[in-house]
C-alpha positions as CSV (number, residue, x, y, z in Angstrom):
1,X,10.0,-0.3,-11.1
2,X,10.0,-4.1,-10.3
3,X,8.1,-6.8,-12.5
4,X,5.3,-6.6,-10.2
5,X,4.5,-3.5,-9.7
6,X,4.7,-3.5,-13.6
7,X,2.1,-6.3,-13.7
8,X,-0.4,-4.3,-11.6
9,X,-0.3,-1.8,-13.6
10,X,-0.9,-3.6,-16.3
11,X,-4.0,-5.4,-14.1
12,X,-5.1,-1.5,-12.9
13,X,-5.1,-1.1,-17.1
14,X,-7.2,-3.7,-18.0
15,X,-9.6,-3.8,-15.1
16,X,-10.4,-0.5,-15.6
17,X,-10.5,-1.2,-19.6
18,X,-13.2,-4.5,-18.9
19,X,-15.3,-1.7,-16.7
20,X,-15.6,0.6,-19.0
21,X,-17.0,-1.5,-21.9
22,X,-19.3,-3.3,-19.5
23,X,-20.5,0.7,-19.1
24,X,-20.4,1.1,-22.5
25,X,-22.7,-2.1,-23.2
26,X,-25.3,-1.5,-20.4
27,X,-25.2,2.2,-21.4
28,X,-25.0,1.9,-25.3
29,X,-26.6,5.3,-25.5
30,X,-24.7,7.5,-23.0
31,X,-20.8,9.1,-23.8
32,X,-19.2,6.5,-21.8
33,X,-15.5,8.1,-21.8
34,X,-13.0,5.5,-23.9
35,X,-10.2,7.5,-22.4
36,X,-7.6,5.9,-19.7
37,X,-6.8,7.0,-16.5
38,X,-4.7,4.5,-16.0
39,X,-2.1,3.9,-18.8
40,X,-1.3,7.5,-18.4
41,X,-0.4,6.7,-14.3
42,X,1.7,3.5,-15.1
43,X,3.3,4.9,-18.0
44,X,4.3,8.0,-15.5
45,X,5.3,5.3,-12.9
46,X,7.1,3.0,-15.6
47,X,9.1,5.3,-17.7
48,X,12.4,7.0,-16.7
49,X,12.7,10.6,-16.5
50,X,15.2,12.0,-19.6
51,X,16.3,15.4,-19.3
52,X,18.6,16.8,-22.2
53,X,20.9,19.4,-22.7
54,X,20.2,22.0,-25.4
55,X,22.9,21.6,-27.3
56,X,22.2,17.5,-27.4
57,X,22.0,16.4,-30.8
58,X,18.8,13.8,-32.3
59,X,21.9,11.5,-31.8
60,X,22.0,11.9,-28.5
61,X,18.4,11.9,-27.9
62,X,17.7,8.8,-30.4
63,X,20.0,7.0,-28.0
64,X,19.2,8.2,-24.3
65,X,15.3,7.2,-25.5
66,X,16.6,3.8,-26.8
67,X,18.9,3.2,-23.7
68,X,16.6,4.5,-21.0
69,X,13.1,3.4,-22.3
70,X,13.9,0.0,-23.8
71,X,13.4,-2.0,-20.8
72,X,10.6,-0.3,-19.5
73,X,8.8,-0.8,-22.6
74,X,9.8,-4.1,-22.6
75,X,8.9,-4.9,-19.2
76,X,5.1,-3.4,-19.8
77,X,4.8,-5.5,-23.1
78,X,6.0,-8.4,-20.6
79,X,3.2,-8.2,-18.5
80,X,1.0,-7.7,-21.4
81,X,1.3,-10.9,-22.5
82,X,1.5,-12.7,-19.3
83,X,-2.0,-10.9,-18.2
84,X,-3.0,-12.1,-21.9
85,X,-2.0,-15.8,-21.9
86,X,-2.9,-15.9,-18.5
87,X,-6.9,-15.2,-19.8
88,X,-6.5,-17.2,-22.5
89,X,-5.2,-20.5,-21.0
90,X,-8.4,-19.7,-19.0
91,X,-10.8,-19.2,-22.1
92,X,-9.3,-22.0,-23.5
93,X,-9.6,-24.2,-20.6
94,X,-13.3,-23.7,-20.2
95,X,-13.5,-21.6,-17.1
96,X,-17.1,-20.4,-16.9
97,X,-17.4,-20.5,-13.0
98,X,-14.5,-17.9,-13.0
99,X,-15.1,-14.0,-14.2
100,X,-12.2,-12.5,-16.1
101,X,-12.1,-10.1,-13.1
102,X,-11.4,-13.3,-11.0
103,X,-8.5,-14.1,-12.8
104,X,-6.8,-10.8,-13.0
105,X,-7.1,-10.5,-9.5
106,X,-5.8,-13.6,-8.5
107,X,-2.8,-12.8,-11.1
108,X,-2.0,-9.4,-9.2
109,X,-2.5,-11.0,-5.2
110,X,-0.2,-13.6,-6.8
111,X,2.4,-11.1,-7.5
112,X,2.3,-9.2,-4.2
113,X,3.7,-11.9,-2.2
């Protein structure tokens, strides 16, 4: 998966995660559902497939997992913190004429050119 597909996924994540407490906060009342339907669809999209033989040992497993899932995991946690400093250099910078919406849009149109 390429660094910005990654990145909106990681948008898609916390879009959805900002709706969902602004539900939760007009709705304090009602069983707003904490769970993600996203992280489960970009982990899907973002993680390799590992199949194993049965006679593969925790070794071998240990090691496929490490080899295979290291840079996807590091490529999520990469767009985590670009999405992350990206709002904060905002927060810190005084933007109130932007919503944090704004800004995580603008990050994921900027990353489908």
């Amino acid at each position: 998966m390429e660094q910005r597909e990654v990145l909106q996924g990681v948008v898609a994540v916390l879009t959805e995660a900002l709706e969902k407490r602004r539900l939760a906060r007009e709705s304090p009342d009602q069983d707003n559902e904490p769970a993600s339907t996203m992280i489960p669809s970009l982990l899907t999209d973002l993680m390799p497939k590992l199949a194993f033989a049965p006679e593969a040992t925790v070794r071998d497993v240990t090691m496929a997992v490490k080899r295979e899932w290291s840079p996807a995991i590091e490529q999520m946690a990469a767009a985590f913190t670009l999405a992350f400093v990206t709002l904060a250099e905002a927060h810190d910078d005084g933007a109130v004429d932007v919503s944090t919406a704004d800004i995580l849009r603008a990050l994921a149109l900027h990353f489908e050119e």
